[in-house]
C-alpha positions as CSV (number, residue, x, y, z in Angstrom):
1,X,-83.5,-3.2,7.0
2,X,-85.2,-3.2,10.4
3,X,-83.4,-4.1,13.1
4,X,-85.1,-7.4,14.9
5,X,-84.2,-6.2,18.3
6,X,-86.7,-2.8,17.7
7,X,-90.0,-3.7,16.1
8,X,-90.8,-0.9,15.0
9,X,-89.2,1.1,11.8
10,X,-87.7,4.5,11.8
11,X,-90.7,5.6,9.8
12,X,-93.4,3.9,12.4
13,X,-91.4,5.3,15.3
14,X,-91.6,9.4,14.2
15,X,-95.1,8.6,13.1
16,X,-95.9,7.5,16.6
17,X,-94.0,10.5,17.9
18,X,-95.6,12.6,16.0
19,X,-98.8,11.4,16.7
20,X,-98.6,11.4,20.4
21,X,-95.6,14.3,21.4
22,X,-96.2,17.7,21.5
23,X,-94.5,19.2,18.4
24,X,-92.4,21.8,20.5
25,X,-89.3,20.5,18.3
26,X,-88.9,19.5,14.9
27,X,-86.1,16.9,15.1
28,X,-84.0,15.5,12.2
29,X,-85.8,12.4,10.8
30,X,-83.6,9.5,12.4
31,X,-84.2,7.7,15.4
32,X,-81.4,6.6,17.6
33,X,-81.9,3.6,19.6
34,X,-78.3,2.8,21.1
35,X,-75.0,5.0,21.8
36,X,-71.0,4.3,22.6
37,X,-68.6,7.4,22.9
38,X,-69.2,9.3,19.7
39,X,-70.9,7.5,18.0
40,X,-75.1,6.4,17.4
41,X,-77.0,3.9,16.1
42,X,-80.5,4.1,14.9
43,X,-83.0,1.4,15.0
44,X,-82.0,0.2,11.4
45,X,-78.6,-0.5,12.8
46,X,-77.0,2.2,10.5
47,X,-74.2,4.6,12.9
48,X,-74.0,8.5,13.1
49,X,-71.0,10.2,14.5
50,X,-72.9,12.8,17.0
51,X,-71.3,16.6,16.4
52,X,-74.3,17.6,18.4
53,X,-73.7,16.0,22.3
54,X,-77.0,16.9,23.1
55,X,-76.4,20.8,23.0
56,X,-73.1,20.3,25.3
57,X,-75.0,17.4,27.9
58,X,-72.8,15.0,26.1
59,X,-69.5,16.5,26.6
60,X,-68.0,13.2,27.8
61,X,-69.3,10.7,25.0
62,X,-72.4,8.5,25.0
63,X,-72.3,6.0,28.3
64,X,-69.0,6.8,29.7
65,X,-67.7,4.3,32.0
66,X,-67.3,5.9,34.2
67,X,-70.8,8.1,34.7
68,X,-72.4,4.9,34.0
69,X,-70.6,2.6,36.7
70,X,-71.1,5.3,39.3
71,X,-74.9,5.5,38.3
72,X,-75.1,1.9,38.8
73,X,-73.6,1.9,41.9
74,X,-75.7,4.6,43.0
75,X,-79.3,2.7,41.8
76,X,-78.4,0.0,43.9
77,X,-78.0,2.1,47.2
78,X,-80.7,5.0,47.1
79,X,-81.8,7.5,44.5
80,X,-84.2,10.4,46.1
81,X,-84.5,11.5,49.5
82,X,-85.3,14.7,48.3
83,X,-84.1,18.0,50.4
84,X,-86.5,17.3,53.5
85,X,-83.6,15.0,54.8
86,X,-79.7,15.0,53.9
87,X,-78.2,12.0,52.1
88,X,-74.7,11.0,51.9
89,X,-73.2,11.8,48.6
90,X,-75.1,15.7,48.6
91,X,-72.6,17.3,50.3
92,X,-69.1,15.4,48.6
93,X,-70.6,16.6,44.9
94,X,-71.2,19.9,46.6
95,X,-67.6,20.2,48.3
96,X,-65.8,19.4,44.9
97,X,-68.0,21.3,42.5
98,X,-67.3,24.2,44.7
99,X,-63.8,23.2,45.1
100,X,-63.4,23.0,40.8
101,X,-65.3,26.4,40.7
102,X,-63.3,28.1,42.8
103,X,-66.1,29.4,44.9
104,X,-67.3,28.4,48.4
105,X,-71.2,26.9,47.8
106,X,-73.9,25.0,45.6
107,X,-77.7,25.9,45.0
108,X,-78.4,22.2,43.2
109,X,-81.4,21.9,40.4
110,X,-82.0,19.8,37.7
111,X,-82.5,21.3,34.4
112,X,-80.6,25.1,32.8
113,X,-83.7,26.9,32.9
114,X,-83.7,25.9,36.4
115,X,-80.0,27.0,37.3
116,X,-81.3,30.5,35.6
117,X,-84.4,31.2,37.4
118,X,-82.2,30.4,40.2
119,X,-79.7,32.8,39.4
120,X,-82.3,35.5,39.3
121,X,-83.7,35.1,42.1
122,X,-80.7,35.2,44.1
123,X,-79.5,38.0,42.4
124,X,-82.6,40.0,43.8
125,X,-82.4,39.0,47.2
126,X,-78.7,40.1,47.3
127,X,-79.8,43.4,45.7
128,X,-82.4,44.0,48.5
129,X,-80.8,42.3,51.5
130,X,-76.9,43.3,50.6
131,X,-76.5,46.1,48.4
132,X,-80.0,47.9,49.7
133,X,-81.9,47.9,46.4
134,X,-85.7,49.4,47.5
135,X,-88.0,46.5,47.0
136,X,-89.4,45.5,43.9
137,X,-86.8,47.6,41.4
138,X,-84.3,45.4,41.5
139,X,-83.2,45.2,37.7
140,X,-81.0,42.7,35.7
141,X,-78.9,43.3,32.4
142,X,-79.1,40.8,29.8
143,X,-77.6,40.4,26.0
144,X,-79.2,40.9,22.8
145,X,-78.9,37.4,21.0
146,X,-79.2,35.4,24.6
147,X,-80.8,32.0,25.2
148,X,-81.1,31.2,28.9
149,X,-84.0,28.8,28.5
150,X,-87.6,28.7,27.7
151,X,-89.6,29.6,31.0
152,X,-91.6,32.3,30.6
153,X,-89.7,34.8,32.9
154,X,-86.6,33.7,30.4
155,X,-88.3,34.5,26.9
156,X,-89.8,37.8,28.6
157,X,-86.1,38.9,28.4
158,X,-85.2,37.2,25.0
159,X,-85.2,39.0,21.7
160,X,-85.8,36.0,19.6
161,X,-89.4,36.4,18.4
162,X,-90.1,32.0,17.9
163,X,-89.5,32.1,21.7
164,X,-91.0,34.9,22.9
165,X,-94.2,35.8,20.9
166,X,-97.2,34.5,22.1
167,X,-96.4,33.8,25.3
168,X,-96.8,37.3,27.4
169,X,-97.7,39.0,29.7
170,X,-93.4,38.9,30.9
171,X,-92.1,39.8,33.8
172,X,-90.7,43.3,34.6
173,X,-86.9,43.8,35.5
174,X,-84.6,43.2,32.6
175,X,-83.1,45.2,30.2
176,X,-81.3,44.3,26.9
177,X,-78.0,45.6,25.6
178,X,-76.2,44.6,22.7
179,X,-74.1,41.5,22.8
180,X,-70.4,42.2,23.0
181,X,-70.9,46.1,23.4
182,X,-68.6,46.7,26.9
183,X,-69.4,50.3,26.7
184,X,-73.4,50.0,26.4
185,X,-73.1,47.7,29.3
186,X,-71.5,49.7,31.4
187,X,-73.6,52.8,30.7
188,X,-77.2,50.9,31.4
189,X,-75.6,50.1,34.7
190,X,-77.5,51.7,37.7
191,X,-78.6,52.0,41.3
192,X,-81.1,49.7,40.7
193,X,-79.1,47.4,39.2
194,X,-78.5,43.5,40.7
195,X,-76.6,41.8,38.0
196,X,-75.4,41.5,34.7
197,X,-76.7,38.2,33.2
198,X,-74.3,36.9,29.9
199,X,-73.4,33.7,28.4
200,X,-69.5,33.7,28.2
201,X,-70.2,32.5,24.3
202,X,-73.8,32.7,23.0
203,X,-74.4,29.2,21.9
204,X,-78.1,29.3,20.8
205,X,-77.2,32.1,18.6
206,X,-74.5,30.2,16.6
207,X,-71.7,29.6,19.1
208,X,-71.0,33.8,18.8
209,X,-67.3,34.3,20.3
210,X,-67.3,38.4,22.5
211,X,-64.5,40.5,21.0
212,X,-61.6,40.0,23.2
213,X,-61.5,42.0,26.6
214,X,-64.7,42.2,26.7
215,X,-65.9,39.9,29.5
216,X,-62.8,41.6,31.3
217,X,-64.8,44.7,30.8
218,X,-67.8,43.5,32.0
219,X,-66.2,42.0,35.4
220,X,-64.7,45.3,35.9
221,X,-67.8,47.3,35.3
222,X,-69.9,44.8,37.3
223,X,-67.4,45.2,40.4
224,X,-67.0,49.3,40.2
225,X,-70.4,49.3,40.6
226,X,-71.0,46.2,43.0
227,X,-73.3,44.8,41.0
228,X,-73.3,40.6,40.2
229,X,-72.2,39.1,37.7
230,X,-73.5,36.1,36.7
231,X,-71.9,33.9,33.7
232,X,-74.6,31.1,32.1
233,X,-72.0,28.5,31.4
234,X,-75.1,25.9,31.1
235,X,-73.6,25.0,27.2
236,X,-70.1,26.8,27.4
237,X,-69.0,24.9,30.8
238,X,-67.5,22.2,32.4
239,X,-64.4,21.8,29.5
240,X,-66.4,22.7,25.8
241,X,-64.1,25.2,25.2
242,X,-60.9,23.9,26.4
243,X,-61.1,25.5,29.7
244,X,-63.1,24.2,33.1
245,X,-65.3,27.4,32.3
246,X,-65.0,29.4,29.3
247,X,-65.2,32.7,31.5
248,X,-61.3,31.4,32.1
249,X,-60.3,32.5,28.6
250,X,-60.3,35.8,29.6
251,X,-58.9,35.0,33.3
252,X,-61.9,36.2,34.6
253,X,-64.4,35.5,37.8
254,X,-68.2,36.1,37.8
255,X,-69.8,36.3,41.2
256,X,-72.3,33.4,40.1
257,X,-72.0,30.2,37.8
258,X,-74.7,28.9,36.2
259,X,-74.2,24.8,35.0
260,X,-76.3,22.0,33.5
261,X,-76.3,20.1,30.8
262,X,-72.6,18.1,31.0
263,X,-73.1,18.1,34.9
264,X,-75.4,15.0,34.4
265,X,-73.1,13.6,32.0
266,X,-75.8,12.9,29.7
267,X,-77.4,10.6,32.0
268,X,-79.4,13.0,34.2
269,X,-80.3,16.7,34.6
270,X,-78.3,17.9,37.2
271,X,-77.8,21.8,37.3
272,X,-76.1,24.2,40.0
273,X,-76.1,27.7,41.0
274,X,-72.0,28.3,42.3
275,X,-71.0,31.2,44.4
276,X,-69.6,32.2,47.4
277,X,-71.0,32.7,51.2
278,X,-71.8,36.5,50.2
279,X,-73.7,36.0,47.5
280,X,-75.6,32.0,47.6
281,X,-75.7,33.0,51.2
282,X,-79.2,35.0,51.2
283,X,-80.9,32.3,50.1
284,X,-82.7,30.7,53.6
285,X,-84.8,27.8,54.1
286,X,-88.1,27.8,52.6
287,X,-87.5,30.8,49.9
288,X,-86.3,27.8,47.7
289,X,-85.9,24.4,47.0
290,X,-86.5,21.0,44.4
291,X,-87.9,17.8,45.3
292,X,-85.5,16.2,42.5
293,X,-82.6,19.1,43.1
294,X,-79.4,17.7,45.1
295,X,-80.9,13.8,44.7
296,X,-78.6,11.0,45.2
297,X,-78.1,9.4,42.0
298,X,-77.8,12.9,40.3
299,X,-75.1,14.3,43.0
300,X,-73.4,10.2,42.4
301,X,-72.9,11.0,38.8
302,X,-72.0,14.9,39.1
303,X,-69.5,13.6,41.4
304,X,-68.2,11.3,38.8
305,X,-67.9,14.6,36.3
306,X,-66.1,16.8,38.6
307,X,-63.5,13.7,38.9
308,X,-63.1,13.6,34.9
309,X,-62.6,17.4,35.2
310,X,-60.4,17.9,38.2
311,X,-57.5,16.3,36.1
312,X,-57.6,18.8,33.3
313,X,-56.9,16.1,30.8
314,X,-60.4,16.8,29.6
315,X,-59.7,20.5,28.9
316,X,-56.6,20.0,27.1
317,X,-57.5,17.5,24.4
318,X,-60.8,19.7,23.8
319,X,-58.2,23.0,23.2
320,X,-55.6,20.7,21.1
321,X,-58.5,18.8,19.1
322,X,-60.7,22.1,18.8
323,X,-57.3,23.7,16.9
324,X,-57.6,20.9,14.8
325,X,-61.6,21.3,14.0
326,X,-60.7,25.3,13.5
327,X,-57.6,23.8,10.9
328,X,-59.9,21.7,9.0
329,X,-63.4,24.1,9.3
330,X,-61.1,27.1,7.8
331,X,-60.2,24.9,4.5
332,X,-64.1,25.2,3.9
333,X,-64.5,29.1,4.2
334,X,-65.2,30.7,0.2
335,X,-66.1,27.1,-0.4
336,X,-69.8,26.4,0.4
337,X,-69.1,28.1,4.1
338,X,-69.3,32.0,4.5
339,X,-67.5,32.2,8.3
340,X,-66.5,30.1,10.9
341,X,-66.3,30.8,15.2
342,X,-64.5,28.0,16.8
343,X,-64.3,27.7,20.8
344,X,-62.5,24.7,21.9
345,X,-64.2,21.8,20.2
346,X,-67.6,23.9,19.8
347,X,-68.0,25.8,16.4
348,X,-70.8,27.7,14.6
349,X,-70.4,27.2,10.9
350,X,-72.2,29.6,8.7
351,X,-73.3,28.1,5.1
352,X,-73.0,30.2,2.0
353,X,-76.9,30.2,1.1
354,X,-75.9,29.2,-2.5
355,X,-75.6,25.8,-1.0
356,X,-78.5,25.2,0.8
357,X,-79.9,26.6,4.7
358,X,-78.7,25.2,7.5
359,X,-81.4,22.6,7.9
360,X,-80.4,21.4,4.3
361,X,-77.0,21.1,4.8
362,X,-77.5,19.0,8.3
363,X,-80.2,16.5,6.2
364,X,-77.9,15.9,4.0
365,X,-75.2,15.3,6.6
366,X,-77.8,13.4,8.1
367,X,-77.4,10.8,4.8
368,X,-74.3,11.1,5.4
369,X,-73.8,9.3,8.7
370,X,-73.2,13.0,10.5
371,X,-75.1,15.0,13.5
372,X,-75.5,18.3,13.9
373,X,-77.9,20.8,14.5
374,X,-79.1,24.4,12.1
375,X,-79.9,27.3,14.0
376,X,-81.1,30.4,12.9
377,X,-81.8,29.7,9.3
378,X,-78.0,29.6,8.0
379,X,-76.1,28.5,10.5
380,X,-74.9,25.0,12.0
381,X,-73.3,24.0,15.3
382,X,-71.0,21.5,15.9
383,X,-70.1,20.3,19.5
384,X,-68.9,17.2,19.7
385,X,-67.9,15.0,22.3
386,X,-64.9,15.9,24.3
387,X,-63.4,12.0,23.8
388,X,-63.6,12.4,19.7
389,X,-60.9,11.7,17.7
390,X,-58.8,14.0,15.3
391,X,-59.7,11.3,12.3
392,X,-63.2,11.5,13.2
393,X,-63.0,15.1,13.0
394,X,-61.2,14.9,9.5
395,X,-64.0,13.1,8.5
396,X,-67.1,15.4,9.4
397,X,-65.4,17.8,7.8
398,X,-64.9,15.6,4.5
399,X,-68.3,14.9,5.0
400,X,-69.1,18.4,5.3
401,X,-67.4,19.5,2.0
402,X,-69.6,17.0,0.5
403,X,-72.4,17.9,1.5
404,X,-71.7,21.7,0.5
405,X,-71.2,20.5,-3.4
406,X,-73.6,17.9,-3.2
């Protein structure tokens, strides 16, 4: 049945995508047309509870209230200045993202990628202007397994070969260690070196949890040898994994956050560099900038995020709901599901490949009235809205256990 309001089928529509869009993705064949909280609908009116948030840029639900009123507010007044002049809500998103960070500025962008090439390039001035790195060698450290976007300095530092090959010459600079090896970390570490670049919990890779201390031992290594520490909490952030940050689940501090996705609230891109004076502070006028970064309307609704964060309510039903998800994900493990990681409402589910790959197992989902995404051939990733409900949840999962003796 086609909907009357959209004239066009599902099948007309991803033809007409297809046709016309370059084919850097290769989506899941439904086409959504409206959304509420958790929950989609596609043009033929059928509804899909979304266990994929848009990769963590949903983290609130589809059209909160509350992002969307302060939006509309914000159309009606002014919506791009851009950083040639100031504009009035710039500096209050600014003063309570710092403020929820715990740091003392904001570098605004729009997109991750963004936030990361920002991050990089504030790590080499500090290495050349503060710690006295000779020009030109300043190096950063970065993970096997990492996703930190898909510019082309980013791949030139990425071990996945879909991302990277094809696409050289890279930039110099960056060196790989494993993921979750302290000790290999710590030993690459040297003169030369400006920062240590990590995501908290690789989510790319299939939501890949550190072994416990070990972001400890990277603060401590990173501060013996005053070298930055930069945490990429672009998917991880802003109350995933049932913490403001998930660099707080180990009680540690990097020198420089990294955020995006959830900062728009799923309306906008709106990304950030955070950091203190020291650090943010070598940046000077002209050496960087965005004619979209810092904007009105995106600073009106990052605003509005900070507010549903600075309460912590957010936080605590994603750790109490995410116990829940682990409860129910474990009951599937020996049964169609070979291991589970669980972070707060964010889990990487890896399917037994008896039953299928992960692309089978989220088509079939799919059918099912479920969203989520495969990565890496076998695995599937499930982050859904923070506002979800616990019988939502039970029933993924039944639809899950389904779909893994389908």
């Amino acid at each position: 049945m086609t909907d009357p309001r959209f004239p066009d089928s599902s099948s007309a529509a991803i033809t007409g995508e297809e046709a016309h869009v370059a084919h850097n993705y290769h989506p899941l064949p439904v086409v959504v047309a409206e959304g509420d909280g958790s929950w989609v609908t596609d043009v033929e009116g059928k509804r899909y509870l979304d266990l994929l948030s848009a990769y963590s840029a949903l983290n609130f639900g589809h059209r909160h209230p509350t992002l969307v009123a302060a939006v509309t507010e914000q159309l009606g007044r002014i919506t791009l200045t851009s950083r040639a002049f100031h504009n009035d809500r710039l500096g209050a998103f600014a003063e309570a993202l710092a403020e929820l960070a715990g740091k003392d500025m904001v570098l605004p962008m729009n997109t991750g990628a963004e936030a990361v090439e920002t991050g990089i390039k504030v790590a080499r001035a500090w290495a050349y202007r503060v710690k006295g790195v000779a020009e030109g060698r300043a190096k950063i450290i970065v993970a096997s397994g990492n996703f930190h976007g898909r510019t082309t300095t980013i791949v030139g530092f990425s071990d996945d070969p879909q991302a990277r090959d094809g696409f050289g010459p890279f930039a110099p600079g960056f060196e790989i260690v494993p993921y979750g090896d302290a000790a290999a970390l710590a030993a690459a570490i040297d003169d030369d070196t400006a920062a240590v670049l990590l995501e908290p919990i690789q989510g790319e890779a299939g939501v890949v949890i550190p072994p416990e201390g070990y972001l400890r031992a990277v603060r401590d290594a990173c501060t013996a040898a005053n070298v930055l520490f930069i945490a990429d909490e672009i998917q991880s952030g802003l109350g995933r994994v049932g913490t403001t940050f998930a660099c707080e689940r180990e009680g540690v501090v990097p020198d420089l956050y990294l955020l995006g996705k959830a900062l728009g609230g799923g309306i906008l891109p709106v990304s950030a560099v955070v950091g203190d004076r020291e650090v943010l502070g070598v940046i000077h006028p002209g050496e960087h900038g965005s004619t979209f970064g810092g904007n009105p309307l995106a600073a009106a609704v990052g605003l509005a995020v900070v507010d549903l964060l600075a309460t912590g309510d957010l936080q605590r039903r994603a750790l109490a709901l995410g116990d829940h998800l682990r409860s129910r994900l474990e009951t599937l493990v020996g049964a169609g599901v070979t291991a589970i990681r669980v972070a707060g409402l964010w889990a990487g589910v890896d399917i037994d490949p008896a039953r299928g790959t992960g692309r089978e197992v989220a088509e079939k989902l799919l059918a099912q009235g479920v969203l989520v995404k495969d990565t890496h051939g076998q695995t599937i990733r499930m982050a859904p809205p923070l506002v979800i409900r616990a019988t939502e949840i039970d029933w993924a999962v039944a639809q899950l256990r389904l779909a893994l003796t389908d």
